[in-house]
MARFILUM-351336 format. One line per 3 residues: number of its first residue (from 1); their letters; for each residue x, y, z of N, C-alpha, C. Coordinates in Angstrom, 1 decimal, decimal comma, always signed. Layout:
NUM = A = X/Y/Z/X/Y/Z/X/Y/Z | ...
This chain:
1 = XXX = +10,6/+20,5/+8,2/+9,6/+19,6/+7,7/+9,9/+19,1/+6,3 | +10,2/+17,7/+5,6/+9,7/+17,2/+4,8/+8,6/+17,6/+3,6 | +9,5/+17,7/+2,4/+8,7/+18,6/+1,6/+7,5/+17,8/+0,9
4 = XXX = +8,0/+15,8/+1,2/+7,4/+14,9/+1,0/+6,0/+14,8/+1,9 | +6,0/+15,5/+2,7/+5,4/+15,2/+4,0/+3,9/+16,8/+3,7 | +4,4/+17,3/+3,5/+3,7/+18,2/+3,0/+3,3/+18,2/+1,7
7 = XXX = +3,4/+17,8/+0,9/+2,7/+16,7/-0,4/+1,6/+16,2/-0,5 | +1,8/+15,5/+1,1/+0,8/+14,7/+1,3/-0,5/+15,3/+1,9 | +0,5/+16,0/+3,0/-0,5/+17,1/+3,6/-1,5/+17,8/+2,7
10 = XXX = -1,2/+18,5/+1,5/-2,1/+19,0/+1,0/-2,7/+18,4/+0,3 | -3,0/+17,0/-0,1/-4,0/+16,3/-0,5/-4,9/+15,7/+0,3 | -4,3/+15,7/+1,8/-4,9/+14,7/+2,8/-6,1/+16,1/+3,3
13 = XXX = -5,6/+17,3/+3,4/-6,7/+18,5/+3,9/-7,3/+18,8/+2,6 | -7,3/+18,3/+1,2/-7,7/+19,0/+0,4/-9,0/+17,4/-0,2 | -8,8/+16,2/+0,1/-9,3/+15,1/-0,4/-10,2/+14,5/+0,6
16 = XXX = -9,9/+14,4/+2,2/-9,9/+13,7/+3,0/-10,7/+14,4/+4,5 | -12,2/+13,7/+4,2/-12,8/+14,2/+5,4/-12,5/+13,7/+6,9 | -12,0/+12,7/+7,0/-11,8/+12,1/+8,4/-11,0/+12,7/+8,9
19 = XXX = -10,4/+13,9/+8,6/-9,4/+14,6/+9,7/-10,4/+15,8/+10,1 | -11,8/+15,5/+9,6/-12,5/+17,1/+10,5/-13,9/+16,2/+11,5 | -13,5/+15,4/+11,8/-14,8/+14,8/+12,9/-14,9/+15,9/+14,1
22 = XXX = -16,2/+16,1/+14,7/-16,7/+17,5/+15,3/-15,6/+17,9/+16,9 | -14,9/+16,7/+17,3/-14,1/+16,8/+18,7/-12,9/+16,6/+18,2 | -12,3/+17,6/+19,2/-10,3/+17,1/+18,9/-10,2/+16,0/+19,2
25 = XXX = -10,8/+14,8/+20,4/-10,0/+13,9/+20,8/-10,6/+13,0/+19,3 | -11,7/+12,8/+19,0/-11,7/+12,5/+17,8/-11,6/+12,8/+16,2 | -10,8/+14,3/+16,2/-10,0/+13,7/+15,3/-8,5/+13,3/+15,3
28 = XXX = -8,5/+13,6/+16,7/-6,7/+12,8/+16,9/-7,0/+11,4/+16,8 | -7,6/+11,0/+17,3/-8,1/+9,4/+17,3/-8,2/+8,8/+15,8 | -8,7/+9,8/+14,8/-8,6/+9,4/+13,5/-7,4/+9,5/+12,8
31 = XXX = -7,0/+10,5/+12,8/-5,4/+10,8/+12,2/-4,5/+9,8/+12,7 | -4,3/+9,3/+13,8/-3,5/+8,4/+14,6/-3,6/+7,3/+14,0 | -4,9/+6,8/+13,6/-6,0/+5,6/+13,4/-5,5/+4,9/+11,9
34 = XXX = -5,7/+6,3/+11,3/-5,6/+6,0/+9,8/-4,0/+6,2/+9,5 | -3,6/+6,8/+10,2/-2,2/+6,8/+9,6/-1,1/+5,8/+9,6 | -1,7/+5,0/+11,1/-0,7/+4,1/+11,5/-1,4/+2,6/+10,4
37 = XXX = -2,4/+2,7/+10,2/-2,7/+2,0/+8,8/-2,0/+2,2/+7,8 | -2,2/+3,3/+7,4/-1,5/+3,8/+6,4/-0,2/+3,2/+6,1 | +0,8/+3,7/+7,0/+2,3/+3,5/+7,5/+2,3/+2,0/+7,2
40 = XXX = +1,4/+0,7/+7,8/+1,8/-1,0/+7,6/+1,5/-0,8/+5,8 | +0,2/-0,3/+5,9/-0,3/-1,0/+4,2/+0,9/-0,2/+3,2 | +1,8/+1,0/+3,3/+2,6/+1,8/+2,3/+4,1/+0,9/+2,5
43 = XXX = +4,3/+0,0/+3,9/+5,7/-1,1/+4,5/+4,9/-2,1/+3,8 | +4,1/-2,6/+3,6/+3,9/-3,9/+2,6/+3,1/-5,0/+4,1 | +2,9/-4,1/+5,0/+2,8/-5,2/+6,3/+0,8/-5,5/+6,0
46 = XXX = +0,5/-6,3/+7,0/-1,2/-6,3/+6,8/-1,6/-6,2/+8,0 | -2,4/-4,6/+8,6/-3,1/-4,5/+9,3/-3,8/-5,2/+9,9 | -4,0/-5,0/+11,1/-5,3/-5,7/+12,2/-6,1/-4,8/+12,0
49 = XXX = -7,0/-5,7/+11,7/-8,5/-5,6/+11,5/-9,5/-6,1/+12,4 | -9,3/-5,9/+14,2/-10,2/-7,1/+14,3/-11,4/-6,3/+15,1 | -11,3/-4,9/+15,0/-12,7/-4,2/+15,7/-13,4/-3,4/+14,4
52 = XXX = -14,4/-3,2/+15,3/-15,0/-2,1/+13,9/-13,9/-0,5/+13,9 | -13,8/-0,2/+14,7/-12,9/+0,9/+14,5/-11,4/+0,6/+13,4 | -10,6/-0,4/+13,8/-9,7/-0,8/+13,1/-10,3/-0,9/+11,8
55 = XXX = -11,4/-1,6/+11,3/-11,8/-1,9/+10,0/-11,9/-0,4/+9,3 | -12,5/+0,3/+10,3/-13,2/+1,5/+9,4/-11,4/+2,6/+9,2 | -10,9/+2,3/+9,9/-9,4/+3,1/+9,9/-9,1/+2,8/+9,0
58 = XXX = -9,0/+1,1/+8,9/-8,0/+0,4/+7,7/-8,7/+0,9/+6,0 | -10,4/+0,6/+5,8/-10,9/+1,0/+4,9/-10,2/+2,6/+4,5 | -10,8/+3,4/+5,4/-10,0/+5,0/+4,8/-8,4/+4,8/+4,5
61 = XXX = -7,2/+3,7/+5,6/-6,2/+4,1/+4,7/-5,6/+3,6/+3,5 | -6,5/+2,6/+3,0/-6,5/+1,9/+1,9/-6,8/+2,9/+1,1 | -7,9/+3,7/+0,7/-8,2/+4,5/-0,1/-6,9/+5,4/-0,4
64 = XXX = -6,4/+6,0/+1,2/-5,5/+7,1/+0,8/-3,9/+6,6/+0,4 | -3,6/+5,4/+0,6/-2,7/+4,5/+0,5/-2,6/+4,6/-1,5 | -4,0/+3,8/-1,7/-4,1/+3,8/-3,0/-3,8/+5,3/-4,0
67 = XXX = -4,2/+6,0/-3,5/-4,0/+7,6/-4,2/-2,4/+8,2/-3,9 | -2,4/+7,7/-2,8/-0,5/+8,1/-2,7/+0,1/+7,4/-3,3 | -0,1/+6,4/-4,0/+0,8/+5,5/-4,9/+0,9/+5,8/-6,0
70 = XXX = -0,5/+6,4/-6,3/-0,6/+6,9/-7,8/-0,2/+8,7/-8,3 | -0,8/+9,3/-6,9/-0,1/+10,4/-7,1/+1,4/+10,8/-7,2 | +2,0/+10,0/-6,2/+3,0/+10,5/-5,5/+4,6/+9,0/-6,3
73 = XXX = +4,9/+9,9/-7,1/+5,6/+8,3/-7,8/+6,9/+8,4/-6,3 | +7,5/+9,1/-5,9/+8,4/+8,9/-4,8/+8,3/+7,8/-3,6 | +6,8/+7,6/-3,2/+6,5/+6,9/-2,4/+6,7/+5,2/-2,8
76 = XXX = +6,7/+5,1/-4,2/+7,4/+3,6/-4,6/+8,3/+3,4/-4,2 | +9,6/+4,5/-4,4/+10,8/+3,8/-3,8/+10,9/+4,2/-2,6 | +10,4/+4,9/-1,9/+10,7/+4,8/-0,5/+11,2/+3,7/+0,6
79 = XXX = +12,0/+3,9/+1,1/+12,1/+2,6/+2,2/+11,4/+2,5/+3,5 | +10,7/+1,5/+4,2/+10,3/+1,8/+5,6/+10,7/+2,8/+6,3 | +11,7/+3,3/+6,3/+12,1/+4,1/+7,4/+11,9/+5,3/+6,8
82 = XXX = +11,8/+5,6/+5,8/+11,5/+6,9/+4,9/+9,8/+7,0/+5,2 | +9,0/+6,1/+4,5/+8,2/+6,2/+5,0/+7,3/+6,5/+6,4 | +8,0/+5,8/+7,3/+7,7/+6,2/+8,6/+7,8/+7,6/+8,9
85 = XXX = +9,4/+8,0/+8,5/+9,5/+9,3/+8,8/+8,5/+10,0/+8,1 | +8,0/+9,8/+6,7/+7,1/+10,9/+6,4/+5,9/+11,3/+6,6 | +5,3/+9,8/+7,1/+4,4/+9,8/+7,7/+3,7/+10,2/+9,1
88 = XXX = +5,1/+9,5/+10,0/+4,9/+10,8/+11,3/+4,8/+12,2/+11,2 | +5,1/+13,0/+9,9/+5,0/+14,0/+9,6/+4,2/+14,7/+9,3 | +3,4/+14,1/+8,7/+2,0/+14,1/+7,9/+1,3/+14,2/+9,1
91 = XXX = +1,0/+13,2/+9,8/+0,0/+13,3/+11,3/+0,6/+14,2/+12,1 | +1,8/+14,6/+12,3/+1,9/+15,9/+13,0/+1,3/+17,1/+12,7 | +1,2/+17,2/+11,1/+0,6/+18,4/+10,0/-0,3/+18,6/+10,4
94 = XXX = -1,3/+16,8/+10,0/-3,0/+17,4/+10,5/-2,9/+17,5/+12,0 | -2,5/+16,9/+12,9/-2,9/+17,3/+14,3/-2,7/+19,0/+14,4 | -1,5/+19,3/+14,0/-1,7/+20,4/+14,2/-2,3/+21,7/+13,6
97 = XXX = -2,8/+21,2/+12,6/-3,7/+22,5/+12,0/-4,7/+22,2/+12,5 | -5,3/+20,9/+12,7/-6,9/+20,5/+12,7/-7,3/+20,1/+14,0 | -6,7/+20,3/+15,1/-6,7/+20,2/+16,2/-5,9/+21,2/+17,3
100 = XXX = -4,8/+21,2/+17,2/-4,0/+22,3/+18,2/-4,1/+23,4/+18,0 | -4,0/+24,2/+16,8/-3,9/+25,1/+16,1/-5,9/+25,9/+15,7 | -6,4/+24,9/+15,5/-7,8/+25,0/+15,3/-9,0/+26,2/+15,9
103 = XXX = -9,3/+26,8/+14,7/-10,0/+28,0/+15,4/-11,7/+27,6/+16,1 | -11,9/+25,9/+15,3/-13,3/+25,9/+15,8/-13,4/+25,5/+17,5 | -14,3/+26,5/+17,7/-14,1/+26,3/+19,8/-15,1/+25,2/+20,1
106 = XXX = -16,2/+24,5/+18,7/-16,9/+23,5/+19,3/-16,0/+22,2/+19,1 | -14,9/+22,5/+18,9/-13,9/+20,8/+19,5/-13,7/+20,8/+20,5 | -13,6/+21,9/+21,4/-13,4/+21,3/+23,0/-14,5/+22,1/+24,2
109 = XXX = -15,8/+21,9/+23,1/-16,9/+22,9/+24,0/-17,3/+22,1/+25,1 | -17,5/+22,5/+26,4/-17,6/+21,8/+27,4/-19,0/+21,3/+27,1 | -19,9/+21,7/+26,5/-21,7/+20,8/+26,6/-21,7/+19,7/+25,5
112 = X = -20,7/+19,7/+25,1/-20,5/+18,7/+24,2/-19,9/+17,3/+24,3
């Protein structure tokens, strides 16, 4: 693992509530959501925005976009493909602590 990638990771579990929404499929749905935001807005590309879900993804990765620029001076010079890579990384992180790995049993409680 990317030592970049874990960088990020501990800012993203330590700053960033949208990776704890109460069901795994939603918070995979968010980490997915916001990252692949993330990933265009950190390539210089401009998200689709054309549902409410996309808007509300894009809002959060703007925020976390903006803090990784400032925190993280490495991520300036990164190139697309660096970034990609680090970022697949990152959502592998949270998926797996905050969903695969996860000790709370009401993310996949059946009455729920």
């Amino acid at each position: 693992m990317d030592a970049r990638a874990e960088e990020l990771f501990d800012y993203v579990q330590e700053r960033c509530l949208w990776q704890f929404h109460s069901r795994s499929w939603d918070r995979q749905e968010n980490i997915e959501g916001i990252i692949t935001k993330g990933i265009e807005l950190l390539q210089g590309k401009t998200p689709a925005a054309d549902t409410p879900k996309d808007r509300c993804f894009l809002a959060d990765a703007r925020i976390m976009v903006a803090d990784f620029r400032s925190g993280f001076p490495w991520i300036k010079d990164a190139d697309a493909a660096e970034i990609q890579q680090v970022m697949e990384q990152l959502a592998q992180l949270l998926v797996d602590v905050t969903v695969t790995h996860s000790k709370n049993r009401e993310l996949s409680h059946h009455l729920y």
